[in-house]
DSSP file (Angstrom, degrees, kcal/mol; ACC not computed):
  #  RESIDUE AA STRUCTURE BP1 BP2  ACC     N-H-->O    O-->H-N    N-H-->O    O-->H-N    TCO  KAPPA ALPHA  PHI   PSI    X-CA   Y-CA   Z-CA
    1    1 A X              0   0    0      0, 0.0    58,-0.4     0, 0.0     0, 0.0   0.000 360.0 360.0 360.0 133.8 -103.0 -134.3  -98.7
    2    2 A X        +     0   0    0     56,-0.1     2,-0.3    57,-0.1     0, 0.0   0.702 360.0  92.9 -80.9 -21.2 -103.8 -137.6 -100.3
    3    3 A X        +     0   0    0      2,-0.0     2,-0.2     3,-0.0     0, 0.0  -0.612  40.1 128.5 -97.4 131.6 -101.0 -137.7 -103.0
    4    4 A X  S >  S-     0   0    0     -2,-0.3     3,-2.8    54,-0.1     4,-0.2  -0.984  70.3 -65.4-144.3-176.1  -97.6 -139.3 -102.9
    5    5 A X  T 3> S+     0   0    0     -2,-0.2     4,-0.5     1,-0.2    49,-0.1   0.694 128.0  48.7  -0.7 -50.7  -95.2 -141.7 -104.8
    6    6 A X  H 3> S+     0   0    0      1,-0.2     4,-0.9     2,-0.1    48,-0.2   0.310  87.4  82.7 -98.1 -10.1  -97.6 -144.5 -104.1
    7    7 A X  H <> S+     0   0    0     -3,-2.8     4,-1.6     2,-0.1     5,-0.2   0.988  91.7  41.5 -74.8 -68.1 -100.7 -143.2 -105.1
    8    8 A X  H  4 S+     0   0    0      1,-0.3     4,-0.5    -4,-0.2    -2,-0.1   0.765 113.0  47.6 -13.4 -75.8 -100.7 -143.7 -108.9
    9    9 A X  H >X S+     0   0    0     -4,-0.5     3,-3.8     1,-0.2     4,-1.8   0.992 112.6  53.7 -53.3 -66.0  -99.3 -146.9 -109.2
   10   10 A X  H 3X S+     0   0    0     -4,-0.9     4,-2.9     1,-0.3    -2,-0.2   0.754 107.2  49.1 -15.9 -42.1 -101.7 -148.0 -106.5
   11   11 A X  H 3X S+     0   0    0     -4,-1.6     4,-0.7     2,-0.2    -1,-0.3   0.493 108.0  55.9-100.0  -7.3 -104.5 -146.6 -108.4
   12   12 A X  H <> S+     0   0    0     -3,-3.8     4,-2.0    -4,-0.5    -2,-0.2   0.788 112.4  45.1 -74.1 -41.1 -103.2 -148.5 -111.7
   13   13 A X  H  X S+     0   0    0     -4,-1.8     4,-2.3     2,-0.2    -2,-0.2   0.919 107.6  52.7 -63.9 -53.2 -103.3 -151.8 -109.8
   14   14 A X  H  X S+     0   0    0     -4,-2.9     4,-2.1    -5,-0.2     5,-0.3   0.881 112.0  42.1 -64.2 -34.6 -106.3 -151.4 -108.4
   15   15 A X  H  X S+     0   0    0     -4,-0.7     4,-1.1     2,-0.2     5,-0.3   0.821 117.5  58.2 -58.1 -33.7 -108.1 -150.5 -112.3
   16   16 A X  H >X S+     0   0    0     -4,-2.0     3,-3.0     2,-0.2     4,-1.7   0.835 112.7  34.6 -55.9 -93.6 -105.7 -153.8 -113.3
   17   17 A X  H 3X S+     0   0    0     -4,-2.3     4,-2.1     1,-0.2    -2,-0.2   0.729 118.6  49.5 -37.7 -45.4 -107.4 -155.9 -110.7
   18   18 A X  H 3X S+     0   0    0     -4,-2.1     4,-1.4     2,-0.2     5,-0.3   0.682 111.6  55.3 -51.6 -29.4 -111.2 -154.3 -111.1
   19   19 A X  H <X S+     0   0    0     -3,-3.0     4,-2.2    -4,-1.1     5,-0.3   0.938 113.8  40.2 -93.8 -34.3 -110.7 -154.9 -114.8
   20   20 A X  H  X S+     0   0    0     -4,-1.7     4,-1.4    -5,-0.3    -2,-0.2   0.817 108.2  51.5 -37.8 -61.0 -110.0 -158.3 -114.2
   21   21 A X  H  < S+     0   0    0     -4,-2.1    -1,-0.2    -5,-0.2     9,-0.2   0.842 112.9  51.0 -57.4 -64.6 -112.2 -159.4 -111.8
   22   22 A X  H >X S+     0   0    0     -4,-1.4     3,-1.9     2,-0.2     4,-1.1   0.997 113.6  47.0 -71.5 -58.9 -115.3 -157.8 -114.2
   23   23 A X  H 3X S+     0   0    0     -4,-2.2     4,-3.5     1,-0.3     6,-0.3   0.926 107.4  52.0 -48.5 -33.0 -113.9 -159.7 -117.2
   24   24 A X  H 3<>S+     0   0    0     -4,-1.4     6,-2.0    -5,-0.3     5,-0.6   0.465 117.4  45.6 -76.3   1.5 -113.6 -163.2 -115.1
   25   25 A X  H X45S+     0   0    0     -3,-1.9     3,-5.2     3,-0.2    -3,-0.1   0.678 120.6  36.9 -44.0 -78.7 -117.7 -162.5 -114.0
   26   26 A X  H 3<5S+     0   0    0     -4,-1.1    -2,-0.2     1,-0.3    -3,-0.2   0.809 117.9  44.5 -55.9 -47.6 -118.8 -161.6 -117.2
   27   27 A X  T 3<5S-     0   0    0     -4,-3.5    -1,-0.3    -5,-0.4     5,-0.2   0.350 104.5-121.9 -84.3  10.4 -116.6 -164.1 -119.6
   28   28 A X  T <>5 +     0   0    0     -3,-5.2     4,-0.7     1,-0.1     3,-0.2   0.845  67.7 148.6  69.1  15.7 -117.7 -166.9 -116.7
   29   29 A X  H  >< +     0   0    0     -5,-0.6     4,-1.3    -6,-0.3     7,-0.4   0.777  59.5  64.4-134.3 -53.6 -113.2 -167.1 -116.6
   30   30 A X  H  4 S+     0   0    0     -6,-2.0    -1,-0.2     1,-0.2     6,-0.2   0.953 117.5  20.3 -35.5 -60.5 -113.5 -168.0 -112.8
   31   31 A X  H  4 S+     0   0    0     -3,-0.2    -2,-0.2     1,-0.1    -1,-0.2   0.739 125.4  48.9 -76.5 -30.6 -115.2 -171.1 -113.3
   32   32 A X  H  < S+     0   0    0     -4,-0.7     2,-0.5    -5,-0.2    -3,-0.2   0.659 107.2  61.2-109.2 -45.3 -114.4 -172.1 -116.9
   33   33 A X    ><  -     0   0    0     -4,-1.3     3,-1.6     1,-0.1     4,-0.3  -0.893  63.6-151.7-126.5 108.8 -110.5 -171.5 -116.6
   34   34 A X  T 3  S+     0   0    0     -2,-0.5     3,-0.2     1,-0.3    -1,-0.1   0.694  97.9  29.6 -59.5 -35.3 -108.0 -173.2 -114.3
   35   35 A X  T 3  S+     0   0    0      1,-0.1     4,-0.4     2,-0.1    -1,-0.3   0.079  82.4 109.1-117.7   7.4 -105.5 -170.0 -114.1
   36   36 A X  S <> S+     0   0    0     -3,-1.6     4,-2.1    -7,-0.4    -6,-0.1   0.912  80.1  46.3 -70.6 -34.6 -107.8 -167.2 -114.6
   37   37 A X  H  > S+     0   0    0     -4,-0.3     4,-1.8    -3,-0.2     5,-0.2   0.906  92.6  83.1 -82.4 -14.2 -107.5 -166.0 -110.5
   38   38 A X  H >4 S+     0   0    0      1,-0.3     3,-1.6     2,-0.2     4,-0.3   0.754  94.9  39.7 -60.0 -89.8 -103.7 -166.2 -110.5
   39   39 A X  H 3> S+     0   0    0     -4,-0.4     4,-4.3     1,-0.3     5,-0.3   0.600 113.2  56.5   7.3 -65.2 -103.3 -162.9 -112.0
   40   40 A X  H 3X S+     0   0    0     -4,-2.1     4,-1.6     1,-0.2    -1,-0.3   0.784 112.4  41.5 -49.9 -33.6 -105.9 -161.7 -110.0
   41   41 A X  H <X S+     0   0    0     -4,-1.8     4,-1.8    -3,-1.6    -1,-0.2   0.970 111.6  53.3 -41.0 -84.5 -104.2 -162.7 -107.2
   42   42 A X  H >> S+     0   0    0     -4,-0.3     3,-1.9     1,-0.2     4,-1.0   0.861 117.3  38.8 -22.6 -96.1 -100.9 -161.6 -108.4
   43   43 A X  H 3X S+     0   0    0     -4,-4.3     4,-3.3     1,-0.2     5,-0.3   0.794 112.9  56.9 -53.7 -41.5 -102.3 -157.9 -109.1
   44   44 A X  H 3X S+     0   0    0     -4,-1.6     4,-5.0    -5,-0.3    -1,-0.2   0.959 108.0  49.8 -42.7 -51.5 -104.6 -158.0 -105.6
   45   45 A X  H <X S+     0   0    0     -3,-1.9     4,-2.5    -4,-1.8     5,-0.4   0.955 112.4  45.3 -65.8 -38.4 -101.3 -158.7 -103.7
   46   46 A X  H  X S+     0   0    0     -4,-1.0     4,-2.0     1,-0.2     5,-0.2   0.897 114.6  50.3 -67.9 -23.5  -99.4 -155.5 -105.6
   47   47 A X  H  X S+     0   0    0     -4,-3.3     4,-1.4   -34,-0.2    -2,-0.3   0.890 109.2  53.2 -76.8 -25.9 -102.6 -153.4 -104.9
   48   48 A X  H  X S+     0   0    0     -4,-5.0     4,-1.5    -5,-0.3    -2,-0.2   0.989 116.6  35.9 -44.7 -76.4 -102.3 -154.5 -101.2
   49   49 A X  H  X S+     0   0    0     -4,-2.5     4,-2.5     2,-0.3    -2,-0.2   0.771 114.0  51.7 -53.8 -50.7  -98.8 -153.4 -100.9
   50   50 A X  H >X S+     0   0    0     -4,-2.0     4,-1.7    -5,-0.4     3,-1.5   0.990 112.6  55.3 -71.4 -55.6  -98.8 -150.4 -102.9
   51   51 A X  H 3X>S+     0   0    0     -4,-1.4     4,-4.9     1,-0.4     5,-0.5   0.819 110.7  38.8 -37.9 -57.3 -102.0 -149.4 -100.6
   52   52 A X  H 3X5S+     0   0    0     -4,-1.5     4,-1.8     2,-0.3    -1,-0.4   0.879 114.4  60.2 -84.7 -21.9 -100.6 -149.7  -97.5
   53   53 A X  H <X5S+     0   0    0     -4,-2.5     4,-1.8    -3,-1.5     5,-0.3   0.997 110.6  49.0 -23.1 -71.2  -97.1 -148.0  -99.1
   54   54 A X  H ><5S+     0   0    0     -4,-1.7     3,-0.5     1,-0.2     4,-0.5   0.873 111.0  39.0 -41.6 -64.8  -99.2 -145.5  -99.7
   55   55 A X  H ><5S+     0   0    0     -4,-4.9     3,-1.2     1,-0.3    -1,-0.2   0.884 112.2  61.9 -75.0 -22.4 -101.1 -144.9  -96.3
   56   56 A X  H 3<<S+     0   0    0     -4,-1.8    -1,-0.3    -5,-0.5    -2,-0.2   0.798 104.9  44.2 -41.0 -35.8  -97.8 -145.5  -94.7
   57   57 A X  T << S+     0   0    0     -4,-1.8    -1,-0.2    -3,-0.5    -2,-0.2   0.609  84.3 128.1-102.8  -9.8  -96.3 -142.3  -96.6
   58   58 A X  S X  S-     0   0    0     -3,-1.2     3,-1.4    -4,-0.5   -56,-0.1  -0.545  73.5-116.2 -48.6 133.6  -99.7 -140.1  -95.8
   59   59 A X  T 3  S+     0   0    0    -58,-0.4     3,-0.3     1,-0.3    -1,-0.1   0.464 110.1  44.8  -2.0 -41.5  -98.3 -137.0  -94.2
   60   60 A X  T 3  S+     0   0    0      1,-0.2     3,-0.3     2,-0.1    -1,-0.3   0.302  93.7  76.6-115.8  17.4  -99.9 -137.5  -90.8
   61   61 A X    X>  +     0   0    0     -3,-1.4     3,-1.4    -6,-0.2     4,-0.9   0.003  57.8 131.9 -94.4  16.3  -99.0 -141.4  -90.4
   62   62 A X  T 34  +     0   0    0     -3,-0.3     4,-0.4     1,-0.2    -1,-0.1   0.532  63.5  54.7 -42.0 -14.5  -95.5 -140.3  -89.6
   63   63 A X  T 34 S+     0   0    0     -3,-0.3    -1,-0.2     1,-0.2    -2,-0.1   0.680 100.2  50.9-112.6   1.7  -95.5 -142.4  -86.6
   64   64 A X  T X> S+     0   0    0     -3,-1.4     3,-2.3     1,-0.1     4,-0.7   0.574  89.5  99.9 -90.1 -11.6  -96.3 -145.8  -87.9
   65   65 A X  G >< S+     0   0    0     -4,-0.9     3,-2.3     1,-0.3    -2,-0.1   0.923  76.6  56.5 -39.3 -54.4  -93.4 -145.0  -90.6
   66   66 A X  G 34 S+     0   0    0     -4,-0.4    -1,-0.3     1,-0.3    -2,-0.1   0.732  88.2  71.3 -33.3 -43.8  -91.2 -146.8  -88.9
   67   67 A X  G <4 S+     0   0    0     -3,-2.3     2,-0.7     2,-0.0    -1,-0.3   0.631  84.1 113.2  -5.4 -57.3  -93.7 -149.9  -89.2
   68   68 A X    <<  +     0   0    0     -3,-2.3     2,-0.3    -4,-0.7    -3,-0.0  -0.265  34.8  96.6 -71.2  92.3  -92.5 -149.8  -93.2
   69   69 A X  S  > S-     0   0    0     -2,-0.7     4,-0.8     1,-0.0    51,-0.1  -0.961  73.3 -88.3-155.5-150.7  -90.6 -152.4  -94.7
   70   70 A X  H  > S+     0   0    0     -2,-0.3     4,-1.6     1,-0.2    50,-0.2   0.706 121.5  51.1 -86.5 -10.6  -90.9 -155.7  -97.0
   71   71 A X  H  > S+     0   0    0      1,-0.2     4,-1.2     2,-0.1     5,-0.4   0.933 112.7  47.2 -85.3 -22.0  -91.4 -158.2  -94.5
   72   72 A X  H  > S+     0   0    0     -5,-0.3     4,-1.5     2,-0.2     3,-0.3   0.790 112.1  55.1 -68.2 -12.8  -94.6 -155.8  -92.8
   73   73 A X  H  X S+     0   0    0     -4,-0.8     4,-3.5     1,-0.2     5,-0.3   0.962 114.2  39.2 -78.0 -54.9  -96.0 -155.4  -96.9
   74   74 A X  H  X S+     0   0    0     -4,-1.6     4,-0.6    42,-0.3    -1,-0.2   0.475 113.7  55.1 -69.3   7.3  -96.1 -159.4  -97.3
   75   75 A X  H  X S+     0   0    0     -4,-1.2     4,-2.6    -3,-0.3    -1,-0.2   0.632 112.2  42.4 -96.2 -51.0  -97.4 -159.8  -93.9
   76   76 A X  H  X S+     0   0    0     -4,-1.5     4,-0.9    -5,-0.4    -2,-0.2   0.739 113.2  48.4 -75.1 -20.6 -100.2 -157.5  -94.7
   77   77 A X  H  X S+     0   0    0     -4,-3.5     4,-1.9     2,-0.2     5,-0.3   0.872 114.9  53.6 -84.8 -46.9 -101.0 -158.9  -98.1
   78   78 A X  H  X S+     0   0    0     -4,-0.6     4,-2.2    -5,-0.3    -2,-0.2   0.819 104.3  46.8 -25.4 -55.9 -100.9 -161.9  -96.2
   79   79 A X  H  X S+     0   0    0     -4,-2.6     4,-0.6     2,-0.2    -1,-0.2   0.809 113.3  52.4 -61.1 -44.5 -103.2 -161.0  -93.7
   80   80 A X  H >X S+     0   0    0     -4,-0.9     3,-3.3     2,-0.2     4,-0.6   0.957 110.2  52.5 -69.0 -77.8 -105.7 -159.6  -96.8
   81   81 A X  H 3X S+     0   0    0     -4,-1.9     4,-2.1     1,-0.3     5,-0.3   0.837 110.0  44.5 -15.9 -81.7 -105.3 -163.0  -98.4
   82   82 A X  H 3< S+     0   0    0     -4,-2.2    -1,-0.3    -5,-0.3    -2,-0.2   0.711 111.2  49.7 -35.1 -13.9 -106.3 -164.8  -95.6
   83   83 A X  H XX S+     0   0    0     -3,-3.3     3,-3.6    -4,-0.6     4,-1.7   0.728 111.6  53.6-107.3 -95.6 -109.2 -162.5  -94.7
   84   84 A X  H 3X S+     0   0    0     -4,-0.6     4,-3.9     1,-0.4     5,-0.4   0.808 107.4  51.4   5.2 -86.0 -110.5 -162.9  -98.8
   85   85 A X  H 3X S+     0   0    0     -4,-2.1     4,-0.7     1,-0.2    -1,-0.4   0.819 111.3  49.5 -45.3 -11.4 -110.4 -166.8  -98.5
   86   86 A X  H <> S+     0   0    0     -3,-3.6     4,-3.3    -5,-0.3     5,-0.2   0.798 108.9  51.3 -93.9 -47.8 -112.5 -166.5  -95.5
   87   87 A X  H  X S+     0   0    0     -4,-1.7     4,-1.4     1,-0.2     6,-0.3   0.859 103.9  53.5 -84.9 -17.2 -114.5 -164.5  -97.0
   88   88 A X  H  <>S+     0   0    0     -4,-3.9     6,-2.4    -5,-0.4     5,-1.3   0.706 107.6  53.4 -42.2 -40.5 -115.0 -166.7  -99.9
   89   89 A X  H ><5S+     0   0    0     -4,-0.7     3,-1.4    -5,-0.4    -2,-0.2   0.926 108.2  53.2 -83.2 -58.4 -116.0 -169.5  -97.6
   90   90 A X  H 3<5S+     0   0    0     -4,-3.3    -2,-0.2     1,-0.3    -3,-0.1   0.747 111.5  40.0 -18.9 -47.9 -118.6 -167.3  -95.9
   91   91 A X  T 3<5S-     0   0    0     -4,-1.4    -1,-0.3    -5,-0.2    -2,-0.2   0.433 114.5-115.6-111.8 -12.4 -120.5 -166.2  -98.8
   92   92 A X  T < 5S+     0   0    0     -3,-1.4    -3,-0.2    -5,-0.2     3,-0.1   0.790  76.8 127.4  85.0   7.2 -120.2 -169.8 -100.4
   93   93 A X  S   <S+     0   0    0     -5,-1.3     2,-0.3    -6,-0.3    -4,-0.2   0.998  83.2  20.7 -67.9 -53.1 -118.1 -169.0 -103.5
   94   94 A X  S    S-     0   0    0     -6,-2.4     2,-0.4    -9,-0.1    -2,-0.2  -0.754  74.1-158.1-115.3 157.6 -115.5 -171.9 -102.5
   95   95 A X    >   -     0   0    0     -2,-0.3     3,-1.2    -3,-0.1     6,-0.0  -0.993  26.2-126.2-131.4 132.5 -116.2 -174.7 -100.2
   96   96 A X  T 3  S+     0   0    0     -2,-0.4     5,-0.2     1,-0.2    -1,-0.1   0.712 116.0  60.0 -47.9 -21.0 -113.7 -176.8  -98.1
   97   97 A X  T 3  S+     0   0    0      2,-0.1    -1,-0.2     3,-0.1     4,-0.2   0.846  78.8 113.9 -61.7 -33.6 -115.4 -179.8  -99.8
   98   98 A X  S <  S-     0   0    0     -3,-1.2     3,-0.5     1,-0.1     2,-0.4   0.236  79.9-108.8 -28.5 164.1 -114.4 -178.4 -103.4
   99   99 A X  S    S+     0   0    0      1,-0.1    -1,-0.1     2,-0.1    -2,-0.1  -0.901 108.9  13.8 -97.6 144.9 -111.8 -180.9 -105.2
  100  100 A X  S  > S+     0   0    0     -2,-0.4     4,-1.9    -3,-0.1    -1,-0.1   0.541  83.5 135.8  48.2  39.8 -108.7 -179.0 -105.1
  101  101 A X  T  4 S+     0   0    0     -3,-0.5     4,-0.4    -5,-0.2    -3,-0.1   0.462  79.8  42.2 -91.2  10.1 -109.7 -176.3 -102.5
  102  102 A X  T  >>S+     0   0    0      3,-0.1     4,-0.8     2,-0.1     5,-0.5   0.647 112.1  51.4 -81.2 -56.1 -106.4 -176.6 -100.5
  103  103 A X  H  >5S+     0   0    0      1,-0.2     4,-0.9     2,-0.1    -2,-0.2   0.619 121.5  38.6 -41.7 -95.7 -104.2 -176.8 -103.8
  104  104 A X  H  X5S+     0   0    0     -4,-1.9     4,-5.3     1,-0.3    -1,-0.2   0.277 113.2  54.9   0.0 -61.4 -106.5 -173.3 -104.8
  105  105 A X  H >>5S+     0   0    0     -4,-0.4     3,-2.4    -3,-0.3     4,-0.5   0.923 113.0  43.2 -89.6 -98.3 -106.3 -172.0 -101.3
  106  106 A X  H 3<5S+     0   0    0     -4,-0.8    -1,-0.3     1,-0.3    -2,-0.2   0.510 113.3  48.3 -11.3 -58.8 -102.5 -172.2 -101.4
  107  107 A X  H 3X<S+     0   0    0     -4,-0.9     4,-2.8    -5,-0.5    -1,-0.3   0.913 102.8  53.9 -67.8 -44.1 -101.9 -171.0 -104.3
  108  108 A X  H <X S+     0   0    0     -4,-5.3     4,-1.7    -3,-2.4    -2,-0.2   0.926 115.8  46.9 -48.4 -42.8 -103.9 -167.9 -104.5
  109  109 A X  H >< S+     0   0    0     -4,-0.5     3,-2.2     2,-0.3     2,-0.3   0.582 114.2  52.3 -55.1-130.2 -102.0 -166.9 -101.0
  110  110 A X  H >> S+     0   0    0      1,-0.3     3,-2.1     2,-0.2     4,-1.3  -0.181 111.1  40.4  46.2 -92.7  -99.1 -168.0 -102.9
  111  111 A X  H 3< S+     0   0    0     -4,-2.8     4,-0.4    -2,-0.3   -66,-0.3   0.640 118.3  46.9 -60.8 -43.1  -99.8 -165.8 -105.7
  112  112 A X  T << S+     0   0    0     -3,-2.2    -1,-0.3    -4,-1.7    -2,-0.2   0.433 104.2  60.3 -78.2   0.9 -100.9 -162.7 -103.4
  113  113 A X  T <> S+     0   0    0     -3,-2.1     4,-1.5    -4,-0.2    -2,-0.3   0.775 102.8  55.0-119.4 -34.5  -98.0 -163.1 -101.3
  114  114 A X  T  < S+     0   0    0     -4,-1.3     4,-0.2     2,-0.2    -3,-0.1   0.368 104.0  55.2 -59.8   3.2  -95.5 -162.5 -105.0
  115  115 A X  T  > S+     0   0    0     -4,-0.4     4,-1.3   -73,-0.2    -1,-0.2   0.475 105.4  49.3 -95.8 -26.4  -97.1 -159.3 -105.7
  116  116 A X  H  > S+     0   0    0      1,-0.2     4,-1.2     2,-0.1   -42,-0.3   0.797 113.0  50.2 -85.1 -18.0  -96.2 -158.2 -102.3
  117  117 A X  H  X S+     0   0    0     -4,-1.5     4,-1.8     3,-0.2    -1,-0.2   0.931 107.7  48.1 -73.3 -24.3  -92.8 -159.3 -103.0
  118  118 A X  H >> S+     0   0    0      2,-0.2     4,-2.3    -4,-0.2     3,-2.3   0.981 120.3  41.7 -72.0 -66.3  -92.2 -157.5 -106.5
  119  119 A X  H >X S+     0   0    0     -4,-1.3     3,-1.3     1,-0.3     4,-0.8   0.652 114.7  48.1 -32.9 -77.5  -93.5 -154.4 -104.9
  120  120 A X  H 3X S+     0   0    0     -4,-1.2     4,-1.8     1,-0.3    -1,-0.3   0.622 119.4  46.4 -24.4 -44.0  -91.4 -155.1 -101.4
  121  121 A X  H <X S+     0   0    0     -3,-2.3     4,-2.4    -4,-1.8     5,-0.3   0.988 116.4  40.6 -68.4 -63.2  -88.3 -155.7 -104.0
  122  122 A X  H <X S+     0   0    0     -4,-2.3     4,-2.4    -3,-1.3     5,-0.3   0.745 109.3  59.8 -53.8 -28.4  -88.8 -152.8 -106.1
  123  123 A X  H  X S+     0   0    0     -4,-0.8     4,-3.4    -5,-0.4     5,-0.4   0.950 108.3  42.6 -86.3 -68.9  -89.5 -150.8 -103.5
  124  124 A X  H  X S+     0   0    0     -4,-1.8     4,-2.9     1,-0.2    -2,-0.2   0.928 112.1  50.3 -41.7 -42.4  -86.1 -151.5 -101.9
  125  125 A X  H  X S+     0   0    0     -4,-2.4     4,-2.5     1,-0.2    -2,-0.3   0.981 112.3  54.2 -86.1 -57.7  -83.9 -151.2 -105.1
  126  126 A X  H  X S+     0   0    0     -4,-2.4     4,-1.3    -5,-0.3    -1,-0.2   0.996 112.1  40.2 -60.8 -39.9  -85.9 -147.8 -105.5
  127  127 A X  H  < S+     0   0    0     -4,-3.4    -1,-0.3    -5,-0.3    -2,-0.2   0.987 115.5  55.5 -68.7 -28.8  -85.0 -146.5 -102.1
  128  128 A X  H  X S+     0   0    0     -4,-2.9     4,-0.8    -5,-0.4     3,-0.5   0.783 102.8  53.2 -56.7 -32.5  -81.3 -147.9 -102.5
  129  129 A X  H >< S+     0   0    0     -4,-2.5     3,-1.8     1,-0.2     2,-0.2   0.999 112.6  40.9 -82.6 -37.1  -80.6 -146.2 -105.5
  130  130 A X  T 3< S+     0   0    0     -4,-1.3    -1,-0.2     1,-0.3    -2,-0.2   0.202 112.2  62.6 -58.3   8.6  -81.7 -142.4 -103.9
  131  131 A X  T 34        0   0    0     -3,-0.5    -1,-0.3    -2,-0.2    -2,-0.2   0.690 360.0 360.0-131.0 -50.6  -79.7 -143.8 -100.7
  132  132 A X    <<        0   0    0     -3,-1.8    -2,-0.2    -4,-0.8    -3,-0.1   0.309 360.0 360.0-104.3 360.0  -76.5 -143.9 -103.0
């Protein structure tokens, strides 16, 4: 069974980011607009985190549970960041020549690495209070 806790939210984040993403194409918002990817960022990193909540909590992944806490969510959103800029450079969207493609760089990681904290936060304070 695919559903638990984590599915939902997941599946908000990800329509958050996807709706994002198509407006910054279409309105030109990437290019035009200095702050447009933080969000994107921002929302990518909680759909990262809630994702791997989520497959973490599948029924038969009981033995990677263990595996589960806040620093492995920002480690893995990390990891996704990293792998995204990469892929960015590949495909020719950003270029190390760019002016201000470290400041960028930085910041999107940055910015992908505080959506795995809110989760990673929330996520604690949710498990603390059923704990109590």
């Amino acid at each position: 069974m695919f559903w638990n806790k984590y599915l939902l939210p997941m599946l908000v984040a990800l329509v958050t980011v996807a709706s994002l993403n198509w407006i910054g194409t279409v309105e030109n918002y990437y290019y035009t607009t200095n702050w447009f990817d933080w969000p994107v960022h921002f929302f990518g990193g909680v759909w990262v985190a809630l994702f791997v909540l989520w497959f973490l909590n599948l029924p038969r992944i009981e033995a990677v549970k263990s595996l589960l806490n806040g620093k492995t969510l920002i480690f893995a959103v990390f990891c996704v960041g990293i792998a995204w800029e990469i892929y960015e450079l590949s495909f020719g969207i950003t270029n190390f020549h760019d002016k201000g493609y470290a400041f960028d760089t930085a910041h999107d990681l940055l910015n992908d690495v505080l959506g795995a904290c809110l989760v990673a936060y929330l996520t604690r304070k949710s498990i603390t209070k059923t704990q109590v």
